[in-house]
C-alpha positions as CSV (number, residue, x, y, z in Angstrom):
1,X,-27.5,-4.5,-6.9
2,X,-24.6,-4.8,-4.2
3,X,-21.9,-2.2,-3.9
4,X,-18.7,-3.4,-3.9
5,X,-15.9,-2.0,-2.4
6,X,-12.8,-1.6,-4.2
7,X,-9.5,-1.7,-1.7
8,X,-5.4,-1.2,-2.5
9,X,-4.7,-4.7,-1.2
10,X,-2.5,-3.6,2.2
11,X,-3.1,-2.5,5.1
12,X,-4.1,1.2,4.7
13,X,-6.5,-0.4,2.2
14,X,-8.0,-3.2,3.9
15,X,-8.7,-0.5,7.0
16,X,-10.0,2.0,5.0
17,X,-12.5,-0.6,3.1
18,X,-13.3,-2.2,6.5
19,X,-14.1,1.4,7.9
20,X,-16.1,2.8,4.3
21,X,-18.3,-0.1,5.3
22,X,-19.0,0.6,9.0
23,X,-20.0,4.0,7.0
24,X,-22.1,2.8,4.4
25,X,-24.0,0.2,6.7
26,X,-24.5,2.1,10.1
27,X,-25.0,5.5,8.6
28,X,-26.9,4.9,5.6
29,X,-28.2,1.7,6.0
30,X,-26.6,-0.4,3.1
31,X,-26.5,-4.2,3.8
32,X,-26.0,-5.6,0.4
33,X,-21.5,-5.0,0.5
34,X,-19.1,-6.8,-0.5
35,X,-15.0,-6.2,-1.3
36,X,-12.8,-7.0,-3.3
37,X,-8.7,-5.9,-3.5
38,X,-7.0,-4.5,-6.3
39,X,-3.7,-3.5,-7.3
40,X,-1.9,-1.8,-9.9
41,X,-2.2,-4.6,-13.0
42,X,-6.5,-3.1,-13.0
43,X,-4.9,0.1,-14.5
44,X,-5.3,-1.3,-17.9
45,X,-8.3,0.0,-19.8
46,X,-9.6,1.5,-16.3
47,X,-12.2,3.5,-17.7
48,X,-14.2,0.3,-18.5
49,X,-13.2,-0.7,-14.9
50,X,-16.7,-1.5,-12.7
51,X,-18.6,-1.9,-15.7
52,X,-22.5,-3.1,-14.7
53,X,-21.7,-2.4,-10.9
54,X,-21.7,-0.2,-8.7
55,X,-18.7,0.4,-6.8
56,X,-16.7,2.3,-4.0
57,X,-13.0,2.4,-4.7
58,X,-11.2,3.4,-1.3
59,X,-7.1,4.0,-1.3
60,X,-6.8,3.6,-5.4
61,X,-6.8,5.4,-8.0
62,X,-10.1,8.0,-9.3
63,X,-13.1,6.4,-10.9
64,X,-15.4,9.2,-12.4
65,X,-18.4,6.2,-12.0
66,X,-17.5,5.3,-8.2
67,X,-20.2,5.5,-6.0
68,X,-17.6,6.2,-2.9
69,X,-14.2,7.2,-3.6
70,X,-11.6,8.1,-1.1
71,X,-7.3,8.5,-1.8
72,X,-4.5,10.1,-0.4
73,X,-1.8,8.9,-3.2
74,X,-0.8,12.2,-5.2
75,X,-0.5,9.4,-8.5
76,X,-4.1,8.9,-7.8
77,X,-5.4,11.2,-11.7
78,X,-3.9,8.7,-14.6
79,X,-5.1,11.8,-17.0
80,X,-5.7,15.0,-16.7
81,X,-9.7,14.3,-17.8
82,X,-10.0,12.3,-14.9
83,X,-8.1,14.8,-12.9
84,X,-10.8,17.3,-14.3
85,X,-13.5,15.4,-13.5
86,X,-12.8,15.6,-9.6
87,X,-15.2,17.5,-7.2
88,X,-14.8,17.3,-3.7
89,X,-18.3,16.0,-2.8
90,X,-20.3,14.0,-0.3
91,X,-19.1,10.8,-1.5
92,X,-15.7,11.7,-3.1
93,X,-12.6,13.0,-1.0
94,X,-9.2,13.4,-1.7
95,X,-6.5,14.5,0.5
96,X,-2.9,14.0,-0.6
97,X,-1.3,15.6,2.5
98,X,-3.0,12.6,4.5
99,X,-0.2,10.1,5.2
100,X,-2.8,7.2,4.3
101,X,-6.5,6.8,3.9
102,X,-8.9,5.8,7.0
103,X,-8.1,9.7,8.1
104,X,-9.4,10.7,5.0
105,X,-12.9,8.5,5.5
106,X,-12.6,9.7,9.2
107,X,-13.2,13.4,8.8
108,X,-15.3,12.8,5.7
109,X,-17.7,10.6,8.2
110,X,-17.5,13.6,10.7
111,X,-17.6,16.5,8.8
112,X,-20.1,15.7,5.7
113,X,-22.1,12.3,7.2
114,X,-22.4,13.7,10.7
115,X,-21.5,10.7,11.7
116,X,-19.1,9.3,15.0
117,X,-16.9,5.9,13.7
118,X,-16.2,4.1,16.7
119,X,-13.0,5.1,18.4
120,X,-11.4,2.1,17.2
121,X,-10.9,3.5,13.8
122,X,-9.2,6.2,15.6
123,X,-6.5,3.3,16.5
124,X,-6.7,2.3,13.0
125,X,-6.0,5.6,11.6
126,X,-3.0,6.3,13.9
127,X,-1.5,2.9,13.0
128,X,-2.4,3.5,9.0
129,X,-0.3,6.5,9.0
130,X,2.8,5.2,10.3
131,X,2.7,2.2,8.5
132,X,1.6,3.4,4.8
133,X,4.0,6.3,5.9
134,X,6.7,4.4,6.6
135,X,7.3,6.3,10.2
136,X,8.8,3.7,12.1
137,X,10.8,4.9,15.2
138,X,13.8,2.3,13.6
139,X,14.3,-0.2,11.2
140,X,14.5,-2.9,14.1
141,X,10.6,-1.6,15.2
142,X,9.5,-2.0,11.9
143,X,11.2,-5.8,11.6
144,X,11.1,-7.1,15.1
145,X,8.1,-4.8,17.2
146,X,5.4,-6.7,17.9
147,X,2.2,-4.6,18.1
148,X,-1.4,-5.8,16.6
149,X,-0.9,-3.5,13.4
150,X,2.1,-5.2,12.8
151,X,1.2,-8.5,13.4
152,X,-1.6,-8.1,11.0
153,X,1.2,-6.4,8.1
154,X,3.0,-9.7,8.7
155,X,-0.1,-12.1,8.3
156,X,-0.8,-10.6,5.2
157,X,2.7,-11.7,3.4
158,X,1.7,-15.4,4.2
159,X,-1.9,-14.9,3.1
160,X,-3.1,-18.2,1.9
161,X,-5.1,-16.9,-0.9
162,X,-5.1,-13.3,-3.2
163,X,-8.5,-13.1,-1.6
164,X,-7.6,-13.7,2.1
165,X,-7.4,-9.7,2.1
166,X,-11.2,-9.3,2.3
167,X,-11.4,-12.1,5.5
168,X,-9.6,-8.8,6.9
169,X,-11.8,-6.2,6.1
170,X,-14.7,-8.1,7.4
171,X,-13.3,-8.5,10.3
172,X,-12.0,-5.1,11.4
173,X,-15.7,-4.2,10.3
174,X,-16.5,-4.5,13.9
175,X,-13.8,-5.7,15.5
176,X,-10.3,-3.5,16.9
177,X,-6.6,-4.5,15.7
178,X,-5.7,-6.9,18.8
179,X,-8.7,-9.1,18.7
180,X,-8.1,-9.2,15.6
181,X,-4.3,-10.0,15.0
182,X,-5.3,-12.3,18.7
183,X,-7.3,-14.8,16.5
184,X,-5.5,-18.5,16.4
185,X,-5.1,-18.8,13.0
186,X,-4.2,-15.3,12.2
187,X,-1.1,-15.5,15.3
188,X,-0.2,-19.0,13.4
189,X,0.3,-16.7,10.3
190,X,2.6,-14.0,12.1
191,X,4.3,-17.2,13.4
192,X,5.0,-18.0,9.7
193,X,5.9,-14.7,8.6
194,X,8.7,-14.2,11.4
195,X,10.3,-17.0,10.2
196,X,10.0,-15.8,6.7
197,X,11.1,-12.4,8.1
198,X,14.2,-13.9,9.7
199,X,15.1,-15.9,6.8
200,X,14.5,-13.4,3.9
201,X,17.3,-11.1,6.4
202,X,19.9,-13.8,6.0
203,X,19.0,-14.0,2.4
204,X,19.0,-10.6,0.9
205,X,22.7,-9.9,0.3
206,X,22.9,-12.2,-2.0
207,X,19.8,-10.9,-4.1
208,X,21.9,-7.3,-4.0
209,X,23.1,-6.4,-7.8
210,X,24.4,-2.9,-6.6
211,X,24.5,-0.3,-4.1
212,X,25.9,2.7,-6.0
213,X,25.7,6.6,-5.3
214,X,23.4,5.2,-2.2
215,X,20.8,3.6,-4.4
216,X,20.7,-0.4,-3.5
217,X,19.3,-2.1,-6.5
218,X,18.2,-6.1,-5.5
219,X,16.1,-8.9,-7.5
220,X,14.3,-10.8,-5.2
221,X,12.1,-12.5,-8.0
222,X,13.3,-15.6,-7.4
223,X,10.8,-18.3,-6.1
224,X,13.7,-19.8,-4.0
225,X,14.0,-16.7,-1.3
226,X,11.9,-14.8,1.0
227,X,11.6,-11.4,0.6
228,X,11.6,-8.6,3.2
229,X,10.5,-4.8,2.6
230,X,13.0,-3.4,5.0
231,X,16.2,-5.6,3.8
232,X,17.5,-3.2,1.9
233,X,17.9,-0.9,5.0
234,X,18.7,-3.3,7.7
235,X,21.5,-4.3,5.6
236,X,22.8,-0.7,4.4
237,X,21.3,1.8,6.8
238,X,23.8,3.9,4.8
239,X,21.7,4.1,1.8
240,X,18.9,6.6,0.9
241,X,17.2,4.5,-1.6
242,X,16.3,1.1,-2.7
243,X,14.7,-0.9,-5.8
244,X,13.6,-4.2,-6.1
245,X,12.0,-6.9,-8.1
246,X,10.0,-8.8,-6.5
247,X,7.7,-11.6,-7.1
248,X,3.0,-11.3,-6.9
249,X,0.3,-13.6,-7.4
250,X,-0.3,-12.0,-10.6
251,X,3.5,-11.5,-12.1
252,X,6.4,-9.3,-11.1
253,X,6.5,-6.0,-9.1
254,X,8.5,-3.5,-9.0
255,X,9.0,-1.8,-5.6
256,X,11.0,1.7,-5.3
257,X,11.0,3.7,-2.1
258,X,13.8,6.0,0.2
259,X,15.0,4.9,3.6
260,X,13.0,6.2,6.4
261,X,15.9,6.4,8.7
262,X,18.6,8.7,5.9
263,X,16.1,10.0,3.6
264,X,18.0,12.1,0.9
265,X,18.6,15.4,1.7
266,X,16.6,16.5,-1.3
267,X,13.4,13.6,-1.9
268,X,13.0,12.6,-5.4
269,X,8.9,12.1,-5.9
270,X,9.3,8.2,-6.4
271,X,5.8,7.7,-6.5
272,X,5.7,9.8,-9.8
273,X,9.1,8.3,-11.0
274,X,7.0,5.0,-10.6
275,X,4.2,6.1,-12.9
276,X,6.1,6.7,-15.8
277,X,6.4,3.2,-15.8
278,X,2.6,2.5,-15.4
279,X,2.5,2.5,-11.4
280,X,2.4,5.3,-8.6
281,X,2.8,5.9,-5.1
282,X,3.7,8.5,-2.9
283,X,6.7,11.1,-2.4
284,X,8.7,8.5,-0.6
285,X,7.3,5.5,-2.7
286,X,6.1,3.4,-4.7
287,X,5.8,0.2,-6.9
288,X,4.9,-0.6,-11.0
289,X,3.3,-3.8,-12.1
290,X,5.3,-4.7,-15.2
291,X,3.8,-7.2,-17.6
292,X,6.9,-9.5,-17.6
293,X,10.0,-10.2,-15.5
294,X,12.2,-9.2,-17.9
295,X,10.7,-5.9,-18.2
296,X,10.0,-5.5,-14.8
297,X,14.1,-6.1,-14.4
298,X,14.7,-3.4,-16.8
299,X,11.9,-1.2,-15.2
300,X,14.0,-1.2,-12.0
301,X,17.2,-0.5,-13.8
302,X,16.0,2.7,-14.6
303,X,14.2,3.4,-11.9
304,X,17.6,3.0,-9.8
305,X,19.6,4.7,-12.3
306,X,17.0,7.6,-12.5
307,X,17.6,7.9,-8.6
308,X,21.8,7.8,-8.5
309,X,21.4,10.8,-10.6
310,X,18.9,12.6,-8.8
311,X,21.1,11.7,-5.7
312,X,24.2,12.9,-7.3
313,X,23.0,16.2,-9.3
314,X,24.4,19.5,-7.1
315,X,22.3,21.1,-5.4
Protein backbone atom coordinates (compact mmCIF):
# COMPACT_ATOMS: atom_id res chain seq x y z
CA UNK A 1 0.00 0.00 0.00
CA UNK A 2 1.43 3.63 -0.75
CA UNK A 3 1.72 6.22 1.89
CA UNK A 4 0.33 9.24 1.14
CA UNK A 5 1.21 12.46 2.27
CA UNK A 6 -1.25 14.74 3.52
CA UNK A 7 -0.10 18.68 3.14
CA UNK A 8 -1.92 22.26 4.21
CA UNK A 9 -2.07 23.37 0.57
CA UNK A 10 0.62 26.56 0.92
CA UNK A 11 3.77 27.00 1.03
CA UNK A 12 4.84 25.84 4.55
CA UNK A 13 2.86 22.76 3.56
CA UNK A 14 4.02 22.00 0.22
CA UNK A 15 7.80 22.32 1.82
CA UNK A 16 7.26 20.44 4.63
CA UNK A 17 5.48 17.38 2.39
CA UNK A 18 8.31 17.80 -0.11
CA UNK A 19 10.98 17.55 2.82
CA UNK A 20 8.72 14.42 4.91
CA UNK A 21 9.45 12.68 1.60
CA UNK A 22 13.25 13.27 1.22
CA UNK A 23 12.78 11.62 4.86
CA UNK A 24 10.75 8.75 4.23
CA UNK A 25 12.62 7.74 0.88
CA UNK A 26 16.41 8.41 1.70
CA UNK A 27 16.24 7.43 5.36
CA UNK A 28 13.93 4.63 5.39
CA UNK A 29 13.74 3.61 2.13
CA UNK A 30 10.00 4.17 1.08
CA UNK A 31 9.45 4.51 -2.68
CA UNK A 32 5.80 3.80 -2.96
CA UNK A 33 4.70 8.12 -1.95
CA UNK A 34 2.41 10.06 -3.12
CA UNK A 35 0.66 13.64 -1.93
CA UNK A 36 -2.08 15.09 -1.87
CA UNK A 37 -3.20 18.88 -0.30
CA UNK A 38 -5.87 19.49 2.05
CA UNK A 39 -7.49 22.31 3.60
CA UNK A 40 -9.88 23.16 6.21
CA UNK A 41 -13.37 21.88 4.39
CA UNK A 42 -11.54 17.73 5.34
CA UNK A 43 -12.41 18.75 9.00
CA UNK A 44 -15.87 17.26 8.56
CA UNK A 45 -16.15 13.79 10.00
CA UNK A 46 -12.16 13.74 10.35
CA UNK A 47 -11.98 10.84 12.32
CA UNK A 48 -13.09 8.65 9.29
CA UNK A 49 -10.47 10.82 7.40
CA UNK A 50 -7.66 8.25 5.63
CA UNK A 51 -9.84 5.49 5.92
CA UNK A 52 -8.12 2.11 4.05
CA UNK A 53 -4.71 4.16 3.70
CA UNK A 54 -2.06 4.83 5.25
CA UNK A 55 -1.11 8.33 5.60
CA UNK A 56 1.38 11.10 6.76
CA UNK A 57 -0.38 14.36 7.46
CA UNK A 58 2.37 17.22 7.65
CA UNK A 59 1.22 21.05 8.63
CA UNK A 60 -2.59 19.94 9.47
CA UNK A 61 -4.45 19.13 11.95
CA UNK A 62 -3.73 15.55 14.40
CA UNK A 63 -4.75 12.16 13.04
CA UNK A 64 -4.45 9.55 15.92
CA UNK A 65 -4.14 6.84 12.65
CA UNK A 66 -1.22 8.95 10.79
CA UNK A 67 1.61 7.10 10.00
CA UNK A 68 3.80 10.64 10.08
CA UNK A 69 2.40 13.50 11.58
CA UNK A 70 4.17 16.81 12.03
CA UNK A 71 2.25 20.60 13.03
CA UNK A 72 3.16 23.73 14.51
CA UNK A 73 -0.62 25.38 14.40
CA UNK A 74 -1.73 25.64 18.29
CA UNK A 75 -5.60 24.87 16.62
CA UNK A 76 -4.01 21.68 15.56
CA UNK A 77 -6.36 19.18 18.68
CA UNK A 78 -10.24 19.57 17.31
CA UNK A 79 -11.04 17.62 20.81
CA UNK A 80 -9.64 17.21 23.75
CA UNK A 81 -9.59 13.06 22.97
CA UNK A 82 -7.50 13.68 20.17
CA UNK A 83 -5.51 16.15 22.18
CA UNK A 84 -5.12 13.13 24.67
CA UNK A 85 -4.14 10.87 22.29
CA UNK A 86 -0.83 12.89 21.43
CA UNK A 87 2.70 11.41 22.37
CA UNK A 88 5.66 12.93 21.15
CA UNK A 89 7.16 9.88 19.30
CA UNK A 90 9.42 8.83 16.49
CA UNK A 91 6.93 9.61 13.95
CA UNK A 92 4.77 12.26 15.55
CA UNK A 93 6.00 15.90 16.58
CA UNK A 94 4.45 18.88 17.45
CA UNK A 95 5.92 22.17 18.18
CA UNK A 96 3.66 25.19 18.42
CA UNK A 97 6.45 27.73 19.26
CA UNK A 98 7.83 26.80 15.65
CA UNK A 99 6.82 29.70 13.31
CA UNK A 100 5.95 26.95 10.58
CA UNK A 101 6.63 23.35 9.91
CA UNK A 102 9.87 22.06 7.75
CA UNK A 103 11.76 23.22 11.28
CA UNK A 104 9.72 20.87 13.00
CA UNK A 105 10.63 17.83 10.38
CA UNK A 106 14.20 19.29 10.42
CA UNK A 107 15.18 18.60 14.07
CA UNK A 108 12.82 15.53 14.11
CA UNK A 109 15.20 14.18 11.10
CA UNK A 110 18.24 15.16 13.23
CA UNK A 111 17.46 14.37 16.48
CA UNK A 112 15.23 11.05 16.34
CA UNK A 113 16.18 9.71 12.52
CA UNK A 114 19.89 10.55 12.80
CA UNK A 115 19.51 11.77 9.72
CA UNK A 116 21.29 15.12 7.78
CA UNK A 117 18.37 16.80 5.07
CA UNK A 118 20.37 18.39 2.56
CA UNK A 119 21.15 22.02 3.45
CA UNK A 120 18.66 23.14 1.04
CA UNK A 121 15.86 22.46 3.41
CA UNK A 122 17.75 24.64 5.67
CA UNK A 123 16.90 27.51 2.96
CA UNK A 124 13.45 26.20 3.01
CA UNK A 125 12.99 26.34 6.59
CA UNK A 126 14.34 29.94 6.96
CA UNK A 127 12.01 31.03 4.11
CA UNK A 128 8.91 28.86 5.76
CA UNK A 129 9.17 30.81 8.85
CA UNK A 130 8.99 34.25 7.53
CA UNK A 131 6.42 33.52 5.15
CA UNK A 132 3.87 31.24 7.30
CA UNK A 133 5.00 33.89 9.96
CA UNK A 134 4.15 36.65 8.21
CA UNK A 135 7.80 38.47 9.08
CA UNK A 136 8.20 40.43 6.20
CA UNK A 137 10.81 43.41 6.70
CA UNK A 138 7.60 45.69 5.00
CA UNK A 139 4.50 45.36 3.41
CA UNK A 140 6.20 46.61 0.03
CA UNK A 141 8.87 43.25 0.48
CA UNK A 142 6.13 41.11 0.95
CA UNK A 143 4.16 42.65 -2.41
CA UNK A 144 6.91 43.73 -4.65
CA UNK A 145 10.40 41.58 -3.38
CA UNK A 146 11.35 39.31 -5.73
CA UNK A 147 13.19 36.32 -4.14
CA UNK A 148 12.54 32.39 -5.23
CA UNK A 149 10.20 31.85 -2.08
CA UNK A 150 8.20 34.41 -3.17
CA UNK A 151 8.06 33.79 -6.59
CA UNK A 152 6.85 30.36 -5.84
CA UNK A 153 3.97 32.05 -3.03
CA UNK A 154 2.86 33.91 -6.14
CA UNK A 155 2.75 30.93 -8.65
CA UNK A 156 0.65 29.26 -6.43
CA UNK A 157 -2.38 31.91 -6.56
CA UNK A 158 -2.50 31.27 -10.40
CA UNK A 159 -2.18 27.56 -10.10
CA UNK A 160 -3.94 26.02 -12.99
CA UNK A 161 -5.40 23.25 -11.17
CA UNK A 162 -6.40 22.42 -7.06
CA UNK A 163 -3.83 19.70 -7.72
CA UNK A 164 -0.97 21.84 -9.16
CA UNK A 165 0.24 22.03 -5.42
CA UNK A 166 1.77 18.44 -5.46
CA UNK A 167 3.81 19.37 -9.11
CA UNK A 168 5.49 21.53 -6.20
CA UNK A 169 6.25 19.15 -3.71
CA UNK A 170 7.73 16.80 -6.22
CA UNK A 171 9.84 19.11 -7.20
CA UNK A 172 11.39 20.72 -4.13
CA UNK A 173 11.87 16.83 -3.43
CA UNK A 174 15.26 17.25 -4.81
CA UNK A 175 15.46 20.39 -6.12
CA UNK A 176 16.36 24.12 -4.09
CA UNK A 177 13.74 27.20 -4.28
CA UNK A 178 15.60 29.07 -7.32
CA UNK A 179 15.75 26.27 -9.75
CA UNK A 180 12.69 25.81 -8.90
CA UNK A 181 10.75 29.21 -9.04
CA UNK A 182 13.64 29.46 -12.44
CA UNK A 183 11.54 26.86 -14.37
CA UNK A 184 9.76 28.52 -17.64
CA UNK A 185 6.49 27.80 -16.95
CA UNK A 186 6.56 28.39 -13.26
CA UNK A 187 8.36 32.32 -14.02
CA UNK A 188 5.24 32.56 -16.73
CA UNK A 189 3.05 31.95 -13.55
CA UNK A 190 4.73 34.73 -11.29
CA UNK A 191 4.44 36.78 -14.57
CA UNK A 192 0.63 36.25 -14.11
CA UNK A 193 0.31 36.75 -10.63
CA UNK A 194 2.12 40.22 -10.62
CA UNK A 195 -0.32 41.43 -12.76
CA UNK A 196 -2.95 39.96 -10.70
CA UNK A 197 -1.03 41.44 -7.70
CA UNK A 198 -1.02 44.87 -9.31
CA UNK A 199 -4.55 44.75 -10.20
CA UNK A 200 -6.19 43.20 -7.06
CA UNK A 201 -4.12 46.66 -5.34
CA UNK A 202 -6.05 49.02 -7.47
CA UNK A 203 -9.11 47.02 -6.73
CA UNK A 204 -9.40 46.45 -3.10
CA UNK A 205 -10.97 49.80 -1.86
CA UNK A 206 -13.81 49.22 -3.34
CA UNK A 207 -14.28 45.52 -1.78
CA UNK A 208 -13.75 47.61 1.77
CA UNK A 209 -17.25 47.42 3.83
CA UNK A 210 -15.50 49.03 7.01
CA UNK A 211 -12.47 49.94 8.81
CA UNK A 212 -13.76 50.63 12.33
CA UNK A 213 -11.81 50.63 15.80
CA UNK A 214 -8.78 49.47 13.32
CA UNK A 215 -10.43 46.34 12.22
CA UNK A 216 -10.81 46.54 8.13
CA UNK A 217 -13.58 44.22 7.15
CA UNK A 218 -13.54 43.62 2.99
CA UNK A 219 -15.55 40.95 0.64
CA UNK A 220 -13.50 40.04 -2.05
CA UNK A 221 -15.80 37.05 -3.06
CA UNK A 222 -16.68 38.42 -6.08
CA UNK A 223 -15.49 36.45 -9.26
CA UNK A 224 -15.00 39.94 -11.01
CA UNK A 225 -11.75 41.10 -8.75
CA UNK A 226 -8.36 39.87 -7.83
CA UNK A 227 -7.59 39.43 -4.50
CA UNK A 228 -4.37 40.26 -2.60
CA UNK A 229 -3.43 39.01 1.08
CA UNK A 230 -1.67 42.10 1.94
CA UNK A 231 -4.44 44.74 0.58
CA UNK A 232 -5.79 45.38 3.49
CA UNK A 233 -2.43 46.77 4.86
CA UNK A 234 -0.95 48.46 1.92
CA UNK A 235 -4.02 50.37 1.88
CA UNK A 236 -4.47 51.14 5.79
CA UNK A 237 -1.09 50.48 7.26
CA UNK A 238 -2.96 52.20 10.08
CA UNK A 239 -4.98 49.26 11.00
CA UNK A 240 -4.10 46.31 13.33
CA UNK A 241 -6.45 43.90 11.87
CA UNK A 242 -8.24 42.64 8.78
CA UNK A 243 -11.17 40.15 7.66
CA UNK A 244 -11.99 39.00 4.47
CA UNK A 245 -14.22 36.90 2.27
CA UNK A 246 -12.69 35.55 -0.23
CA UNK A 247 -13.34 33.14 -2.99
CA UNK A 248 -11.57 28.79 -3.19
CA UNK A 249 -11.96 26.06 -5.55
CA UNK A 250 -14.17 24.50 -3.15
CA UNK A 251 -16.50 27.58 -1.88
CA UNK A 252 -15.88 30.58 0.27
CA UNK A 253 -13.06 31.36 2.79
CA UNK A 254 -12.87 33.23 5.42
CA UNK A 255 -9.43 34.84 6.07
CA UNK A 256 -8.74 36.81 9.55
CA UNK A 257 -5.16 37.82 10.56
CA UNK A 258 -3.29 41.24 12.41
CA UNK A 259 -0.98 43.54 10.44
CA UNK A 260 2.60 42.52 10.66
CA UNK A 261 3.73 46.07 10.56
CA UNK A 262 1.07 47.61 13.80
CA UNK A 263 0.20 44.52 15.48
CA UNK A 264 -2.14 45.42 18.39
CA UNK A 265 -0.63 46.21 21.40
CA UNK A 266 -2.35 43.30 23.15
CA UNK A 267 -2.76 40.08 20.20
CA UNK A 268 -6.10 38.63 20.14
CA UNK A 269 -5.41 34.56 19.43
CA UNK A 270 -7.13 34.83 15.86
CA UNK A 271 -6.34 31.47 15.08
CA UNK A 272 -8.56 30.24 18.00
CA UNK A 273 -11.22 33.05 17.26
CA UNK A 274 -11.24 31.26 13.81
CA UNK A 275 -12.04 27.83 15.23
CA UNK A 276 -15.06 28.61 16.79
CA UNK A 277 -16.26 28.97 13.49
CA UNK A 278 -14.88 25.55 12.31
CA UNK A 279 -11.31 26.77 11.16
CA UNK A 280 -7.90 27.60 12.99
CA UNK A 281 -4.67 29.14 12.58
CA UNK A 282 -2.20 30.69 14.61
CA UNK A 283 -1.89 33.62 17.22
CA UNK A 284 -1.73 36.15 14.41
CA UNK A 285 -4.03 34.20 12.00
CA UNK A 286 -6.11 32.33 10.50
CA UNK A 287 -9.02 31.40 8.01
CA UNK A 288 -12.62 29.22 8.36
CA UNK A 289 -14.08 27.35 5.41
CA UNK A 290 -17.80 28.13 5.70
CA UNK A 291 -20.23 25.93 3.83
CA UNK A 292 -21.91 28.91 1.98
CA UNK A 293 -21.17 32.56 1.08
CA UNK A 294 -23.74 33.80 2.97
CA UNK A 295 -22.56 32.31 6.05
CA UNK A 296 -19.19 32.74 5.31
CA UNK A 297 -20.22 36.80 5.08
CA UNK A 298 -21.77 36.55 8.41
CA UNK A 299 -18.76 34.39 9.72
CA UNK A 300 -16.53 37.44 9.09
CA UNK A 301 -18.97 39.83 10.61
CA UNK A 302 -18.30 38.39 13.71
CA UNK A 303 -15.12 37.66 13.45
CA UNK A 304 -14.43 41.47 12.82
CA UNK A 305 -16.78 42.58 15.39
CA UNK A 306 -15.29 40.01 17.91
CA UNK A 307 -11.84 41.87 17.12
CA UNK A 308 -13.09 45.91 17.42
CA UNK A 309 -13.93 44.78 20.88
CA UNK A 310 -11.00 43.03 21.82
CA UNK A 311 -9.18 46.18 20.28
CA UNK A 312 -11.18 48.57 22.20
CA UNK A 313 -11.58 46.70 25.78
CA UNK A 314 -9.12 48.75 28.45
CA UNK A 315 -6.42 47.25 29.25
Amino acid sequence: MPLTIHYHRDFDGICSAALLAWCLREHFGRSDLRWRGINYDRRRDWRAFGEGEEFAIVDFHFHPAAAYWFDHHPTTFLDEDLRAAYRESDRWRFDPSALSCPPVILRQARERWGTSPPERFDEIGRWSDRIDAARYPSVEDALFGDVPAYRLVRALTVAPHADWSDVLVERLIDRDLAETAGDPAIEKMHARACRNRDRALAEFPQTVLSTDAGVVLYDASSDRIRRERFAPFYHHPEAVYAVGVIPTRSGFHVTAGENPWNAPAVRANVGALCERFGGGGHAGVGGANPPSLEEAKRVAGEIAAALRRDVAAPR
